[in-house]
Residue frames relative to the residue before (quaternion, step in Angstrom):
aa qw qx qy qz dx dy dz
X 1.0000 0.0000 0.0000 0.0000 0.00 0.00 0.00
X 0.5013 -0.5751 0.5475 0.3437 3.70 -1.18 0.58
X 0.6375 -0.4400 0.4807 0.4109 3.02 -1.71 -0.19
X 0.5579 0.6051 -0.2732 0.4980 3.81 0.89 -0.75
X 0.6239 0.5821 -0.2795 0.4403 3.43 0.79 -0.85
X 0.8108 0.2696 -0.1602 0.4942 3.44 0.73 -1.38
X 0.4098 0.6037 -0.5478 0.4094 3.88 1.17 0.24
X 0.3658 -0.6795 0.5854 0.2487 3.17 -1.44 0.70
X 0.0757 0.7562 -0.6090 -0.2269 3.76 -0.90 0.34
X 0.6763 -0.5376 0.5013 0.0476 2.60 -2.19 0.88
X 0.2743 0.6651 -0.6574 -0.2243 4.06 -0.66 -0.34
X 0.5531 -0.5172 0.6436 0.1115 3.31 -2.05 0.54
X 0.4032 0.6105 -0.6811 0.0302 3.04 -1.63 0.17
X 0.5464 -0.5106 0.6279 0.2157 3.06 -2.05 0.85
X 0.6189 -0.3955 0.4625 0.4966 4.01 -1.41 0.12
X 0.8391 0.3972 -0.1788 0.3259 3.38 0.72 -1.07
X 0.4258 0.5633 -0.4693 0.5303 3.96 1.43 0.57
X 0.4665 0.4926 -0.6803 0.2774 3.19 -2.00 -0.56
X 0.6831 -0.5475 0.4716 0.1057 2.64 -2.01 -0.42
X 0.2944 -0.9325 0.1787 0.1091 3.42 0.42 0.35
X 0.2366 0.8017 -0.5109 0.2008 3.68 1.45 0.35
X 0.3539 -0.6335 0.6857 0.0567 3.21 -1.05 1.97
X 0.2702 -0.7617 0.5888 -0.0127 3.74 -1.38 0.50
X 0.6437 -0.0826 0.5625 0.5123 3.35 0.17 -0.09
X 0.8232 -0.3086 0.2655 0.3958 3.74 -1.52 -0.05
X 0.6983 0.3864 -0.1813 0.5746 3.58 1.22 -1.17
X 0.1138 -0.7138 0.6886 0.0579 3.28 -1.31 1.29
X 0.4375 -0.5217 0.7037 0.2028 3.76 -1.77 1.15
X 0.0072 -0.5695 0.8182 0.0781 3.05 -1.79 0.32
X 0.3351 -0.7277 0.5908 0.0956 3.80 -0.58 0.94
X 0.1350 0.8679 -0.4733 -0.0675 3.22 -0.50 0.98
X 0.6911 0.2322 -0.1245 0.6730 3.28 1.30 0.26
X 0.1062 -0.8161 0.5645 0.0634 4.00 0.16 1.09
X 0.6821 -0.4921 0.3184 0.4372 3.69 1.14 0.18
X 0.4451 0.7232 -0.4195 0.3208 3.88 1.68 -0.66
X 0.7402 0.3581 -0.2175 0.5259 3.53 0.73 -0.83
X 0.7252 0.4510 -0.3110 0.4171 3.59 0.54 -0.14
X 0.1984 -0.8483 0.3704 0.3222 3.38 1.79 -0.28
X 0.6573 -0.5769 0.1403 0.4643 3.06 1.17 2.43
X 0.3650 0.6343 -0.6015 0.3204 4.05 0.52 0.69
X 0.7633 0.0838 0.0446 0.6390 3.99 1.32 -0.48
X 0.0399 0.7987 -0.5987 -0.0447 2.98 -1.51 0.44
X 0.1987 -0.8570 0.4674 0.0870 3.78 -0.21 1.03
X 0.0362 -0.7684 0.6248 -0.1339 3.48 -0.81 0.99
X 0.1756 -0.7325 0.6428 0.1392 3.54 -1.11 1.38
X 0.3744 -0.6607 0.6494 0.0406 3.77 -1.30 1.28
X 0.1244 0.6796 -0.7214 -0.0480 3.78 -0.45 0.85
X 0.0846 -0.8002 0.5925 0.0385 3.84 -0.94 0.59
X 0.6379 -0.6351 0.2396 0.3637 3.57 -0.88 1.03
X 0.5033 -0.3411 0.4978 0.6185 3.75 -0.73 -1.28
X 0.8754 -0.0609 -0.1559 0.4535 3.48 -1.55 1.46
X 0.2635 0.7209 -0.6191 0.1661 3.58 0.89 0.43
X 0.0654 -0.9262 0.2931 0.2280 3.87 -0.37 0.82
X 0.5802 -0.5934 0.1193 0.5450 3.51 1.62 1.13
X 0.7841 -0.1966 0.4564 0.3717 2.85 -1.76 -0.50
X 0.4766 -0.5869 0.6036 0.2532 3.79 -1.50 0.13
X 0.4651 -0.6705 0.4293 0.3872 3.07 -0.85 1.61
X 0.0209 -0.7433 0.6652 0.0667 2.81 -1.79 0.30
X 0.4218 -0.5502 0.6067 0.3890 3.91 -1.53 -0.59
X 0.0104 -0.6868 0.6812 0.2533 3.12 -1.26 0.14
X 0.0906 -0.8152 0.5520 0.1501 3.88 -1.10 0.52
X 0.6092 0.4210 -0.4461 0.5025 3.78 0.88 1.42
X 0.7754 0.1743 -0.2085 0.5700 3.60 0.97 0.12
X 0.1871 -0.6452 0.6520 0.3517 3.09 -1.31 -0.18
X 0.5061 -0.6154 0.5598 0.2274 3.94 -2.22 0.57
X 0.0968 0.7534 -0.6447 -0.0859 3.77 -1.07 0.32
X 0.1574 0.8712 -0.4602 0.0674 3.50 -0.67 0.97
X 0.3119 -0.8371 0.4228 -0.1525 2.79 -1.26 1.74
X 0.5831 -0.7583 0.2751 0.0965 3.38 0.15 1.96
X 0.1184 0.9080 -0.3927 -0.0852 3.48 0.54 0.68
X 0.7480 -0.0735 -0.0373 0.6585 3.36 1.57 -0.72
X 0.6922 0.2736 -0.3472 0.5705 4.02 -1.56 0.50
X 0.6122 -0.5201 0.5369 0.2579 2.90 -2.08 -0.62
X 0.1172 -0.7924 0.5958 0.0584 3.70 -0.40 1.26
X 0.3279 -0.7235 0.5906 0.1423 3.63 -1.41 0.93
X 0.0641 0.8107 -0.5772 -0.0742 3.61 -0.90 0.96
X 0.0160 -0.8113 0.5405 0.2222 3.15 -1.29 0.64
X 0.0934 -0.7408 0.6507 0.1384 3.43 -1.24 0.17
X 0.8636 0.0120 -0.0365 0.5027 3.04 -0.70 1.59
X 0.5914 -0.5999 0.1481 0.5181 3.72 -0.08 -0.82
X 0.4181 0.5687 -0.5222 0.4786 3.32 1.52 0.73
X 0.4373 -0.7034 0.5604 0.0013 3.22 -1.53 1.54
X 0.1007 0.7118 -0.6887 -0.0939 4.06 -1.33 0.11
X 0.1148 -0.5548 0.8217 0.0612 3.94 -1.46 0.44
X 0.1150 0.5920 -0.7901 0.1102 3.37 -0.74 1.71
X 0.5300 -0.5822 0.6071 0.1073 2.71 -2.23 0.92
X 0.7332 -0.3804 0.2890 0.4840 3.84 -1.17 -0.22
X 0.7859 0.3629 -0.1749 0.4691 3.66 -0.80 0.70
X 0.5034 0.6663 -0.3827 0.3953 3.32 1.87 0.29
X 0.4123 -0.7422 0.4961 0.1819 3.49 -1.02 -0.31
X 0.1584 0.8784 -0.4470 0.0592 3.59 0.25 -0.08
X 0.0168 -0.8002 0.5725 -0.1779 4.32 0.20 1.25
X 0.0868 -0.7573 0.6265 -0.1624 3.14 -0.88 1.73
X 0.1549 -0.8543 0.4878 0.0903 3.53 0.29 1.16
X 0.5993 -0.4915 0.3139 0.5484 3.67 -1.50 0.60
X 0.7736 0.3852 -0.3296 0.3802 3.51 -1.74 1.04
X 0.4916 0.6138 -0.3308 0.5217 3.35 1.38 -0.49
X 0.3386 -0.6283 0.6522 0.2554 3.36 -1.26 1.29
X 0.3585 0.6805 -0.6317 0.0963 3.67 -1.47 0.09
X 0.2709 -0.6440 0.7153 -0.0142 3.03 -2.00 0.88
X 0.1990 -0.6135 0.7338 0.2135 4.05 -1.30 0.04
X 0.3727 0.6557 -0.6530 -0.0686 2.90 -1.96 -0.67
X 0.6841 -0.5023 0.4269 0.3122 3.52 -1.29 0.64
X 0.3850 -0.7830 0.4864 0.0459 3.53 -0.26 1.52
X 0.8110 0.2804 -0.1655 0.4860 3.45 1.18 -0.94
X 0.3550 -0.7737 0.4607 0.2513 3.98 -0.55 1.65
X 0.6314 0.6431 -0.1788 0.3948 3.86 1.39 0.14
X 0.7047 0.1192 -0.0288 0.6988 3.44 1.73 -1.13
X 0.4623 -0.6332 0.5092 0.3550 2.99 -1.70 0.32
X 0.1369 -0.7720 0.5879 0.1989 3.54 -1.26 0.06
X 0.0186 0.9278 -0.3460 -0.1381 3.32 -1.23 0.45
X 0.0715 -0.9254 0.3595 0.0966 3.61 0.35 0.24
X 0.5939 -0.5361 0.5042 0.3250 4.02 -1.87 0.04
X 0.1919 -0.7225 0.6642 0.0034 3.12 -0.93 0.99
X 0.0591 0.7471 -0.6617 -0.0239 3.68 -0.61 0.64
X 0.2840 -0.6810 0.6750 -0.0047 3.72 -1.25 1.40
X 0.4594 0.5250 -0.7001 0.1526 3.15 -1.15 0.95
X 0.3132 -0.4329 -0.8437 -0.0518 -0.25 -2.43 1.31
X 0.7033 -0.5866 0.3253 0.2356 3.41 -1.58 -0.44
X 0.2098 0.8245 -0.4636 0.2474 3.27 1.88 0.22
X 0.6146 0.6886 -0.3118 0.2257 3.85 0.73 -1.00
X 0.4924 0.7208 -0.3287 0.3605 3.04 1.94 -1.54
X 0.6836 0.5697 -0.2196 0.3999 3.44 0.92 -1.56
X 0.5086 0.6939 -0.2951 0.4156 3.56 1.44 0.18
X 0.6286 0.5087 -0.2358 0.5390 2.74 1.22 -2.07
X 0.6019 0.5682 -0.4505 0.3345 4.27 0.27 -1.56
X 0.6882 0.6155 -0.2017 0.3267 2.98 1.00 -1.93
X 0.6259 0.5880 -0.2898 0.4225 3.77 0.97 -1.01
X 0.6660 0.5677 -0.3259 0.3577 3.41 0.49 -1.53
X 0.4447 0.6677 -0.3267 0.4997 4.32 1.59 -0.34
X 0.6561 0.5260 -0.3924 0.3726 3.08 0.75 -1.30
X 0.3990 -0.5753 0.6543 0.2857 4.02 -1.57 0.79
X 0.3605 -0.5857 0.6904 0.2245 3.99 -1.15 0.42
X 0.4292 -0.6972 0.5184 0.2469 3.47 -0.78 1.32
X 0.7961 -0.1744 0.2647 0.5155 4.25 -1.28 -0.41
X 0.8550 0.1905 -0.1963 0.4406 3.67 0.47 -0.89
X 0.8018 -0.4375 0.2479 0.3229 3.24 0.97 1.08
X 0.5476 0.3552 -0.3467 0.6736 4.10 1.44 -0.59
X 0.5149 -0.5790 0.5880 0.2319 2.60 -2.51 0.04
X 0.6423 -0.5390 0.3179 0.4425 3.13 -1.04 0.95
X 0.2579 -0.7393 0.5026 0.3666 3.40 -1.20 0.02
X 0.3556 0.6871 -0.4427 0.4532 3.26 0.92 -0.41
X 0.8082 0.1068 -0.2176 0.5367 3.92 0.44 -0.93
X 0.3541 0.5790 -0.4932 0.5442 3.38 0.92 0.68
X 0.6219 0.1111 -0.2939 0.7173 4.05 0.61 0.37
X 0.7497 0.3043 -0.5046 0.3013 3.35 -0.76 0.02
X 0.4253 0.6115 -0.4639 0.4796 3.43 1.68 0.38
X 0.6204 0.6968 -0.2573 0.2518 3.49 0.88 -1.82
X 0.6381 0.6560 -0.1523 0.3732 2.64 1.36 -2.43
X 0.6863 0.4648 -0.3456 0.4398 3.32 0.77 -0.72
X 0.6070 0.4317 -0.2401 0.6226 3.94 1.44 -0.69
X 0.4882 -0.5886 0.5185 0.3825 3.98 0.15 0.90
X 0.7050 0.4171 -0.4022 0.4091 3.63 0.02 1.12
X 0.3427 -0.7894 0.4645 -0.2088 2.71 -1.58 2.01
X 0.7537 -0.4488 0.3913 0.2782 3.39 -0.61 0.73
X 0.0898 0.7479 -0.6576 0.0136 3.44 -0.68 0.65
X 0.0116 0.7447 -0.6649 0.0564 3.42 -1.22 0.69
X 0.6103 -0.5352 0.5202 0.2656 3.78 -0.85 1.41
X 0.0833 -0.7663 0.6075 0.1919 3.33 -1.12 0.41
């Protein structure tokens, strides 16, 4: 190994850095794109409007999700079991694991940490911010998966 190899690096930020990939109503702020972790993780903070109601469940089969409740009330599902955690929750959807979020409360916003690993996912979030918001302002789902598809992840639908 080099010397470089065995340094540890660090990344910084202020509240007011990251990245920024507006969505639709819900804006990313990248805070870790995997550069410093040498792509073993990536961390990303999700603020999401009042009643925003997420993304379509889905699977992912190249990463796994860990999420961490930072403000309001955030709905997960997984499969057809439901949760409405509050700030200081925890919620971990491993690869293969149906699941979905969304803002729980039709009055406040809520927002929370997302940690990807590995960190391929980040390229999701960049990738979203393209998407056009249909008449009422969300994003289609329909191209919401044919984004995914492109991140080994598929649709899930209860049977």
């Amino acid at each position: 190994m080099s010397e470089h190899e065995l340094m540890p690096r660090v990344s910084v930020l202020d509240p007011q850095d990251g990245e920024l990939l507006p969505a639709g109503p819900v804006v990313h702020r990248v805070l870790e794109d995997g550069s410093t972790t040498g792509g073993r993780a990536g961390l990303v903070e999700c603020r999401m409007p009042p009643g925003w109601g997420g993304p379509p469940q889905h699977i992912h089969h190249a990463h796994d999700e860990s999420f961490f409740v930072l403000t309001g009330r955030v709905r997960f599902r997984s499969g057809s079991t439901e949760h409405v955690l509050g700030p200081g929750s925890t919620f971990v959807a491993g690869m293969g694991t149906p699941h979905t979020f969304g803002n729980a409360d039709p009055d406040e916003p809520a927002s929370l940490l997302l940690v990807v690993t590995p960190e391929r996912y980040i390229g999701y979030f960049r990738e979203l911010q393209h998407l056009r918001p249909g008449p009422d302002g969300m994003l289609v789902p329909a191209e919401i998966l044919a984004l995914m598809a492109r991140y080994a992840t598929e649709p899930y639908s209860p049977s």
